[in-house]
VEXDREN-946003 format. One record per residue: y, z, x of N, C-alpha, C in turn. Coordinates in pm, 1 decimal, m for minus. Each point is the difference from the previous one (the first is absolute). Example, Ala and Ser with C-alpha at 12.3 -4.5 7.8 and 13.67 -1.06 7.14 Angstrom:
BEGIN
NODE_m569.0_780.0_1319.0_119.0_0.0_m89.0_120.0_0.0_90.0
NODE_105.0_m72.0_m35.0_119.0_6.0_82.0_109.0_73.0_m77.0
END
This chain:
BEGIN
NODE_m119.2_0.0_82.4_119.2_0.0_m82.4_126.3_0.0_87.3
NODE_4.9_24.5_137.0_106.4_8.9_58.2_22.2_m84.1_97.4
NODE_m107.1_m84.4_20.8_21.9_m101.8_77.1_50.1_m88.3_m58.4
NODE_m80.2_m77.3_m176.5_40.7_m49.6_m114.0_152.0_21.8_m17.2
NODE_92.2_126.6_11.3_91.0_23.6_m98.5_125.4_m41.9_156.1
NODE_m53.5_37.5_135.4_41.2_11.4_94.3_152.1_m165.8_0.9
NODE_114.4_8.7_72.1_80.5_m112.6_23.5_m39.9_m55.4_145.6
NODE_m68.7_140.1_80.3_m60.9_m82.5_111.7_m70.5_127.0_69.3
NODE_m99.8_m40.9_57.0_m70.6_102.6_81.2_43.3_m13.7_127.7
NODE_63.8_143.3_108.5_23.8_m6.2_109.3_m90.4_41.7_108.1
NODE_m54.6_m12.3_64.0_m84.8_29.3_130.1_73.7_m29.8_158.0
NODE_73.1_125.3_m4.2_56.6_m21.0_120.6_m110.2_78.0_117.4
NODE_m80.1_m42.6_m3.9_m104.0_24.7_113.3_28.3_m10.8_101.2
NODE_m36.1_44.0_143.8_7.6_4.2_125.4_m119.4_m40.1_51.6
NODE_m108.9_30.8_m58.5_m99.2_m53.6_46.5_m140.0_m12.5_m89.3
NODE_m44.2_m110.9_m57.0_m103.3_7.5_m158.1_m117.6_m111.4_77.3
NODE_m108.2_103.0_m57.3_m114.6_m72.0_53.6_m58.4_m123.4_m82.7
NODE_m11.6_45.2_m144.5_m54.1_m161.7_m70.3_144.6_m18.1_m121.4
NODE_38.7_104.4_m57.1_123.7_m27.1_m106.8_m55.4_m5.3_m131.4
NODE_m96.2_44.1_1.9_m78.5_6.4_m180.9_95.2_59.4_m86.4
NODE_105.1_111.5_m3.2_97.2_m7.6_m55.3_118.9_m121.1_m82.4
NODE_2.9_m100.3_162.4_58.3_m102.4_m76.6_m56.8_m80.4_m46.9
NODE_m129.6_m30.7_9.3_m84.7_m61.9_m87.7_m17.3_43.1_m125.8
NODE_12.2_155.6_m18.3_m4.0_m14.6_m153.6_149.3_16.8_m51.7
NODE_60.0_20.7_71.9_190.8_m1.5_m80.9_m7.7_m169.0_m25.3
NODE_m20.4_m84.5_84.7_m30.5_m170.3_m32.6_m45.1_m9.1_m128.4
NODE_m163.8_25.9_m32.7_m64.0_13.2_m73.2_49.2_14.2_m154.3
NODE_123.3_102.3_4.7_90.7_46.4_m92.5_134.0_m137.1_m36.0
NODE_m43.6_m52.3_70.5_175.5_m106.3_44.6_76.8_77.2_85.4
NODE_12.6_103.2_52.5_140.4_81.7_55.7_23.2_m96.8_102.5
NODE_121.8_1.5_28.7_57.8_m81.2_104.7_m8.4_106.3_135.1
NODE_m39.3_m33.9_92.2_m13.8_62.7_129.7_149.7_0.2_40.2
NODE_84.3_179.2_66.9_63.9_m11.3_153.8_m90.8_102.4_83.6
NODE_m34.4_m68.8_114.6_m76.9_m15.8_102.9_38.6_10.7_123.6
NODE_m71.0_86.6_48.9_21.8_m0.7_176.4_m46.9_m137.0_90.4
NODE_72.1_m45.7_62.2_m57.8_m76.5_72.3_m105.3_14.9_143.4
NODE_m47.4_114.7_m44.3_m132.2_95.0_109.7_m138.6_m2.2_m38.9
NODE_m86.7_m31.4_86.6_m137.2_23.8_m44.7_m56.7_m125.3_m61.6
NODE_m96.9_48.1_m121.3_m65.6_m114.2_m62.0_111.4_m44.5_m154.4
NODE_114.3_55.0_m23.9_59.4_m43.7_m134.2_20.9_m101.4_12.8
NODE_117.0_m86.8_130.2_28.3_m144.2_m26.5_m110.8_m69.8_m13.1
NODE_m155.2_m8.2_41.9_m133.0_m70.2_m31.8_16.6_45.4_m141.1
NODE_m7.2_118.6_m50.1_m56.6_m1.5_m145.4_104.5_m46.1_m116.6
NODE_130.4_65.6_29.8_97.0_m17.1_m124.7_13.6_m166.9_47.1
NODE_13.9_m65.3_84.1_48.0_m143.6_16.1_119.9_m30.1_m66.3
NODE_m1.5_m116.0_m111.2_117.5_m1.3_m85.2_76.6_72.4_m129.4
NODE_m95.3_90.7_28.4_30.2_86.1_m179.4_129.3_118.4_88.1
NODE_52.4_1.7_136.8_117.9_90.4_24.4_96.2_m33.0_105.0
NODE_50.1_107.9_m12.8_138.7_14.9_88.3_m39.5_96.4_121.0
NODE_m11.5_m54.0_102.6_9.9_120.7_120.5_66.0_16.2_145.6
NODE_m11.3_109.5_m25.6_114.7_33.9_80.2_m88.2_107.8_122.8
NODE_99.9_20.1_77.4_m24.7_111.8_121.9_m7.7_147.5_m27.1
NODE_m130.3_76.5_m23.6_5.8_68.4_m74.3_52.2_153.7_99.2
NODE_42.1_m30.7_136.5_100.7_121.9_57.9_148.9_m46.4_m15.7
NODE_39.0_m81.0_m72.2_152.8_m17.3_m31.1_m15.4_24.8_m187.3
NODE_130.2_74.6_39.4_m1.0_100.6_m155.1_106.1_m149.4_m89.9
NODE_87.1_m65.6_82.5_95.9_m102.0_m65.7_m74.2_m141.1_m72.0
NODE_m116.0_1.6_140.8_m99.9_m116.4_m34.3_m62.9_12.6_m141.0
NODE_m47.5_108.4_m56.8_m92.0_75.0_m87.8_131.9_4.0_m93.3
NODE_157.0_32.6_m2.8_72.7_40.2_m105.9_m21.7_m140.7_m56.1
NODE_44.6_m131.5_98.2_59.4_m106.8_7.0_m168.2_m86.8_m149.4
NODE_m100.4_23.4_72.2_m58.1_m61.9_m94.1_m42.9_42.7_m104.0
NODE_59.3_127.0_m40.7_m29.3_90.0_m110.8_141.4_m66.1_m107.8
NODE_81.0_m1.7_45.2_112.8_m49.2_m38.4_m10.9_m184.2_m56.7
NODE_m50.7_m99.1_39.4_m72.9_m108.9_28.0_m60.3_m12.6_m126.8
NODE_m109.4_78.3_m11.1_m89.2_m11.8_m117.2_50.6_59.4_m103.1
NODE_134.0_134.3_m25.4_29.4_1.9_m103.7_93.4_m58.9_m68.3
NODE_73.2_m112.4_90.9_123.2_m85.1_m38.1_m60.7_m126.1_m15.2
NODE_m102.8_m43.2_35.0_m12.9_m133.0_m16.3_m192.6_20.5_m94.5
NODE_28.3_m14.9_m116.9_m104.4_m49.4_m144.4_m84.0_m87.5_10.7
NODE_97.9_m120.3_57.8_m82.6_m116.9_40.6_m157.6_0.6_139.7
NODE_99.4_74.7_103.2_m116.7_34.5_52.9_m105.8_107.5_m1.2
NODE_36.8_83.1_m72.1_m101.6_119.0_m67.2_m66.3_m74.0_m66.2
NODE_15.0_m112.7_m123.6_m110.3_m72.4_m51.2_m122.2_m138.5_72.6
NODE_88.5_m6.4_124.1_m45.7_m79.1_77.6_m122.9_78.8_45.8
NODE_66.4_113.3_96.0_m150.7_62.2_62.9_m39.5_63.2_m104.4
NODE_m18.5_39.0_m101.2_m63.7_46.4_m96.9_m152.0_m131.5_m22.8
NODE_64.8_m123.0_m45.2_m109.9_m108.3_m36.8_m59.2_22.0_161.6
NODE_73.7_26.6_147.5_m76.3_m54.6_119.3_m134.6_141.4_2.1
NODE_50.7_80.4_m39.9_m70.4_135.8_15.4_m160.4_m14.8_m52.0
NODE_39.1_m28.9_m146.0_m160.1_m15.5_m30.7_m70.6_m94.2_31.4
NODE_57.3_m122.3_38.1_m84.1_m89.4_34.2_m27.1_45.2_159.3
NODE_59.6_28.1_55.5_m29.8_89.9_148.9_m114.7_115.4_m31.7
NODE_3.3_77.9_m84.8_m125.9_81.1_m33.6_m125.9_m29.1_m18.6
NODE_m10.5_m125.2_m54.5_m131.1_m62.7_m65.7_m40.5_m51.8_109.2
NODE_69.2_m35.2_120.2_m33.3_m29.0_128.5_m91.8_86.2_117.8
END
């Protein structure tokens, strides 16, 4: 229900071994912001936004991103699940 109800799931990880988390926030449609560390850029691919997850501006900057722009929240939303089923 909260991935479902979610405007975007954030995973500012430092370091993630497989990301089954964002596989199921995908799963949900949530639009990924994402660390660019570890295994997320392999898993989230096109369903997010990521950023450097030891810069706090990087992380404001694409938090900000996804709640001003609709168009691309519905974008990675459609990229998300079809990225899940993957």
């Amino acid at each position: 229900a909260l991935y479902s109800s979610a405007l975007a799931v954030a995973m500012p990880s430092y370091s993630e071994g497989f990301g089954l988390p964002a596989i199921e926030a995908m799963a949900c449609a949530a639009p990924m912001l994402s660390s660019d560390r570890g295994s997320l850029p392999e898993v989230v691919g096109d369903a997010g936004i990521y950023f450097d997850p030891f810069d706090a501006s990087a992380i404001a900057d694409a938090i900000i991103a996804m709640v001003e722009n609709p168009e691309l929240r519905a974008r990675l939303s459609v990229n998300a699940l079809a990225r899940a089923r993957m």
